[in-house]
C-alpha positions in Angstrom: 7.4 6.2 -33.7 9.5 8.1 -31.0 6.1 8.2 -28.8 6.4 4.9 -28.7 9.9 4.5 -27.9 9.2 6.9 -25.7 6.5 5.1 -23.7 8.6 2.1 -23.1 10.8 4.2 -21.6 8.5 5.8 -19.4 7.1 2.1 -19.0 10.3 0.9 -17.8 11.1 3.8 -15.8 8.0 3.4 -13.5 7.6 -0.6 -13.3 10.9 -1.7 -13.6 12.6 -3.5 -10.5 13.7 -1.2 -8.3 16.4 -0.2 -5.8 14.2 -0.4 -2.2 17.4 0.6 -0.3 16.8 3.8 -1.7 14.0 3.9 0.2 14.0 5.7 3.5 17.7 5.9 3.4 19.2 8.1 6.0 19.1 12.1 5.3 20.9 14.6 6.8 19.9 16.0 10.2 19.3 19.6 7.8 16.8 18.0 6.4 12.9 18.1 6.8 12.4 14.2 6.7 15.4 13.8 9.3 13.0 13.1 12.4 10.7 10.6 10.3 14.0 8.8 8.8 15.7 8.5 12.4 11.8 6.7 13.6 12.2 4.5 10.4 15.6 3.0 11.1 14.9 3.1 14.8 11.9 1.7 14.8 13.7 -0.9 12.3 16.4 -1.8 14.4 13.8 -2.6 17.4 11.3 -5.0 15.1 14.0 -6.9 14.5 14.7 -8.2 17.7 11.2 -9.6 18.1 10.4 -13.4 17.2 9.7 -13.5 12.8 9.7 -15.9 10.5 10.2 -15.7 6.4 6.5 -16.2 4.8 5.8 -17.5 1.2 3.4 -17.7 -1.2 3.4 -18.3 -5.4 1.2 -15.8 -7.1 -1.4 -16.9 -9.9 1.5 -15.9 -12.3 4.0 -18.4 -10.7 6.9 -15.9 -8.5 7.6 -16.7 -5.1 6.6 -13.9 -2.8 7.8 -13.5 0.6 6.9 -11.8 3.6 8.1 -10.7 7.4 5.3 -12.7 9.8 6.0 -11.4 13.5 3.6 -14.0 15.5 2.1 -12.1 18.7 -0.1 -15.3 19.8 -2.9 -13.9 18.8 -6.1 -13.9 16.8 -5.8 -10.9 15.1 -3.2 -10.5 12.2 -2.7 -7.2 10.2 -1.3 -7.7 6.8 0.9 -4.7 5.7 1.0 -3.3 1.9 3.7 -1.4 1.1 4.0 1.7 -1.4 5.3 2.1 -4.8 9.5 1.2 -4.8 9.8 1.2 -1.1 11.4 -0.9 1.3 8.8 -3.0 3.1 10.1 -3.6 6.3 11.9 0.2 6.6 8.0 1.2 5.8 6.2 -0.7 8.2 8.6 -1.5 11.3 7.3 1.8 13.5 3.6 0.9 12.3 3.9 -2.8 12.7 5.6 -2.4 16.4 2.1 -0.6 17.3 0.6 -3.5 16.0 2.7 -5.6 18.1 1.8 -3.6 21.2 -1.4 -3.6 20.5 -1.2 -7.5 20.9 -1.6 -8.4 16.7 0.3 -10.6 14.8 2.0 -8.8 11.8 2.4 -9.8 8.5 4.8 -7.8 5.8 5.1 -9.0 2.6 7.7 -7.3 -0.2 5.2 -6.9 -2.8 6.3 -8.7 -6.3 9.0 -6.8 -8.0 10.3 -5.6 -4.6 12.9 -6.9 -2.4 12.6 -10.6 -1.4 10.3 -11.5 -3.5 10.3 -12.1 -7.3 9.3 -10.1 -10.5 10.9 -8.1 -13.0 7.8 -5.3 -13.5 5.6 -3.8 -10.5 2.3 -3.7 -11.9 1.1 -0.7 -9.5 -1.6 -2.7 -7.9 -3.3 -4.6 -10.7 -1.3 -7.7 -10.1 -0.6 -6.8 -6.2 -4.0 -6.6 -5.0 -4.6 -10.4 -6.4 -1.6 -11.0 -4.6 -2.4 -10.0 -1.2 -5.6 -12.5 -1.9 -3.2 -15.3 -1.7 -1.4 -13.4 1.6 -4.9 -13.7 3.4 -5.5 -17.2 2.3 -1.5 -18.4 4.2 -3.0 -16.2 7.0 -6.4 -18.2 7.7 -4.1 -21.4 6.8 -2.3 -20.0 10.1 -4.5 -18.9 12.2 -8.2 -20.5 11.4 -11.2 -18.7 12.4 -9.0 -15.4 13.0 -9.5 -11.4 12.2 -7.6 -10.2 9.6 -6.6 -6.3 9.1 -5.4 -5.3 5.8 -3.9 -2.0 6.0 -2.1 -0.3 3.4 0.4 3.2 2.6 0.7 5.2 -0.8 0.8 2.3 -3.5 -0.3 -0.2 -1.0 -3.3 2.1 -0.1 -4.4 1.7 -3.4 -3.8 -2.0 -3.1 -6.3 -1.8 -0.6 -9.5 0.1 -2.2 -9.3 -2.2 -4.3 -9.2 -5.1 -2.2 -12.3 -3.6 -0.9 -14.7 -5.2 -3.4 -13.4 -8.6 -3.0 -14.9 -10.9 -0.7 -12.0 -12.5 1.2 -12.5 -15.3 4.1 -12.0 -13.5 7.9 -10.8 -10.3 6.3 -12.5 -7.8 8.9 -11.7 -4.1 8.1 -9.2 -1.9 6.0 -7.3 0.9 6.3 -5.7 3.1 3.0 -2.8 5.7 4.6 -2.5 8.5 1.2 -3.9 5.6 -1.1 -3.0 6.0 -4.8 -6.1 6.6 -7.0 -5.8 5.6 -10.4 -3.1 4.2 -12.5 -4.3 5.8 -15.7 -3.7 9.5 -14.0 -0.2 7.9 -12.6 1.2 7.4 -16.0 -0.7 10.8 -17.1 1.1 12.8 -14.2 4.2 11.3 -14.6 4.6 11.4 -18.5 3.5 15.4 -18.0 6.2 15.8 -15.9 9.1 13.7 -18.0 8.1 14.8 -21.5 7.3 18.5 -22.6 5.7 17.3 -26.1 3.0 14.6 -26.8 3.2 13.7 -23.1 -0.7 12.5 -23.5 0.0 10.5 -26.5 3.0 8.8 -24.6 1.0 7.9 -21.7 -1.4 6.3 -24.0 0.9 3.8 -25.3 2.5 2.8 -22.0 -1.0 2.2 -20.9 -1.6 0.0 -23.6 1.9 -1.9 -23.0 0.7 -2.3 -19.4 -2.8 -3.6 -20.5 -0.9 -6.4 -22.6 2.0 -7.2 -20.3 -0.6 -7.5 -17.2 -4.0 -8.5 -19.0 -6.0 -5.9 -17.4 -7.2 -2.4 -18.0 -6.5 0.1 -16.2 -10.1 1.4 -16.2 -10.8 -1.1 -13.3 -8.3 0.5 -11.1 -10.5 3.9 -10.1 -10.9 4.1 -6.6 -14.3 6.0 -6.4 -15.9 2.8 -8.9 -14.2 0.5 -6.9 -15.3 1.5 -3.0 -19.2 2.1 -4.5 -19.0 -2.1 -4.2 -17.1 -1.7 -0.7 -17.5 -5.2 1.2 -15.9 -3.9 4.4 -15.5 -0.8 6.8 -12.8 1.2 5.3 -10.8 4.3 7.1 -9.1 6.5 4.8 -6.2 8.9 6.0 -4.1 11.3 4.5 -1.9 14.6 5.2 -3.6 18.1 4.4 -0.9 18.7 3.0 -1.9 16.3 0.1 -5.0 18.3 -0.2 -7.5 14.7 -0.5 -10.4 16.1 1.5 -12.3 16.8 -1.4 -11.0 13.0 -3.3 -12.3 11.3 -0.1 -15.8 13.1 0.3 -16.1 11.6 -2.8 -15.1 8.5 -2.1 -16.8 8.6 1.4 -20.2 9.4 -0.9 -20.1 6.6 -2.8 -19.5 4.4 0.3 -21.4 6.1 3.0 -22.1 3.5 5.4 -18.8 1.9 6.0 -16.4 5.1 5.5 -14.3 6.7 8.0 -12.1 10.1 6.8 -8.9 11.3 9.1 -6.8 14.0 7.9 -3.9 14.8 9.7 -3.2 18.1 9.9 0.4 19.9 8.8 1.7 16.6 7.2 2.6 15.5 3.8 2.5 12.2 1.8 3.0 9.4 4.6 4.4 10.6 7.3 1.1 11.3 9.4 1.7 8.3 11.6 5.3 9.7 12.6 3.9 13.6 12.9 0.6 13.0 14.2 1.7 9.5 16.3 -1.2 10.2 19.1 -3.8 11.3 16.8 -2.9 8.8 13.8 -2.8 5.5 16.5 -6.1 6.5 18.6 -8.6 6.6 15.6 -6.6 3.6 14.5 -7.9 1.8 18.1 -11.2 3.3 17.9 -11.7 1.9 14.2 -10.0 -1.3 15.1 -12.5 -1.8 18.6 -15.4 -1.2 16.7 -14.9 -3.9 14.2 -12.4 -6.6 15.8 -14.7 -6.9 18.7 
């Protein structure tokens, strides 16, 4: 009985609405995130000022959805997933003004749950990933007969792998920036950490609330099943610091042909493109020149 109450709480906790300003808010210049934050807001302030227009779709389930579109009079679009309770715009503005310079247009939506768009749960990808479907279908209605880029960071990483076995008109290439894996071993990890007893049994029961509320199991969402059926050249990147070598061999293996691996050395969990800028953004090129044109 107190498992279960236990795993709506844990439920709750972890797909519940959430606060995005909290995301990449301003820190201290003491702190070890200071020089990343500063690049965020920056790099916010700047995006800002270029030409963008609100974006909308309706997902299967009936929210509205919106996004940030920054046209660049181009045919190339790069469609930006966001991670888990963050602040899509904050996220993407020092990524997406590369994208801009790189003459792209750039597409970030708020992904349901978060900011401007709609929903009351996150469903860590398992709804998302239908939903970014719909984002590449307003993109060809914009731009016909264009490239599309899906690239993705943390929670929207995952978003993309598994993306990656759906076929999806004038979608081109991905890339996953410290994708999550599997949301089984999310609830798993974070029940061990919350709950000292029974944390196993817990997790077992908010995964079978999140089955029912989202009508899917979570068994589908494992990244190394999912990119065996890769349909698209897929870089993978990540911090050493995150220690994913070994998760993306294995990965790579079970996608060999279409795989690329970049770790960046001496960061942490996405903030590679900030502390490896000229590394991160030339394989980036490379990738993009060998399957944009």
């Amino acid at each position: 009985m107190f498992e279960k109450i236990k795993a709506n709480v844990l439920f709750n906790k972890l797909l519940k609405r959430p606060d995005i300003n909290k995301a990449y808010a301003m820190v201290p210049p003491s702190d070890s995130w200071y020089d990343t934050i500063q690049k965020v807001h920056n790099s916010l302030t700047e995006i800002q000022t270029r030409p963008h227009q609100t974006l909308e779709v309706t997902s299967r389930d009936n929210l509205k959805l919106r996004g940030i579109y920054y046209p660049n009079n181009s045919d190339v679009t790069v469609i930006c997933a966001h991670g888990y309770t963050s602040h899509a715009e904050r996220e993407w503005a020092f990524p997406g003004l590369f994208y801009l310079s790189m003459g792209y247009n750039v597409l970030i939506p708020y992904q349901r749950a978060h900011g401007l768009s709609e929903g009351k749960y996150l469903s860590f990808g398992a709804l998302e990933h239908i939903d970014m479907v719909d984002w590449v279908k307003k993109i060809n209605g914009l731009t016909p007969d264009g490239k599309i880029v899906i690239h993705g960071l943390s929670m929207g990483g995952g978003i993309v792998l598994d993306l990656s076995k759906i076929e999806m008109e004038n979608v081109k290439c991905l890339i996953a920036d410290a994708p999550s894996i599997s949301i089984e071993q999310f609830f798993k990890n974070v029940s061990k950490e919350v709950f000292q007893k029974n944390s196993e049994k817990i997790a077992s029961y908010a995964i079978k609330r999140f089955q029912k509320e989202f009508g899917c199991a979570v068994g589908d969402f494992e990244a190394v099943k999912i990119v065996s059926a890769c349909r698209y050249p897929l870089l993978l990147s990540a911090g050493s610091n995150e220690h994913q070598e070994e998760l993306f061999e294995t990965i790579q293996k079970a996608n060999p042909n279409q795989t690329e691996i970049i770790i960046l050395q001496g960061c942490n969990h996405g903030n590679g493109m900030y502390k490896q800028t000229e590394l991160y953004q030339t394989k980036i090129k490379e990738f993009l020149q060998n399957h944009l044109h």
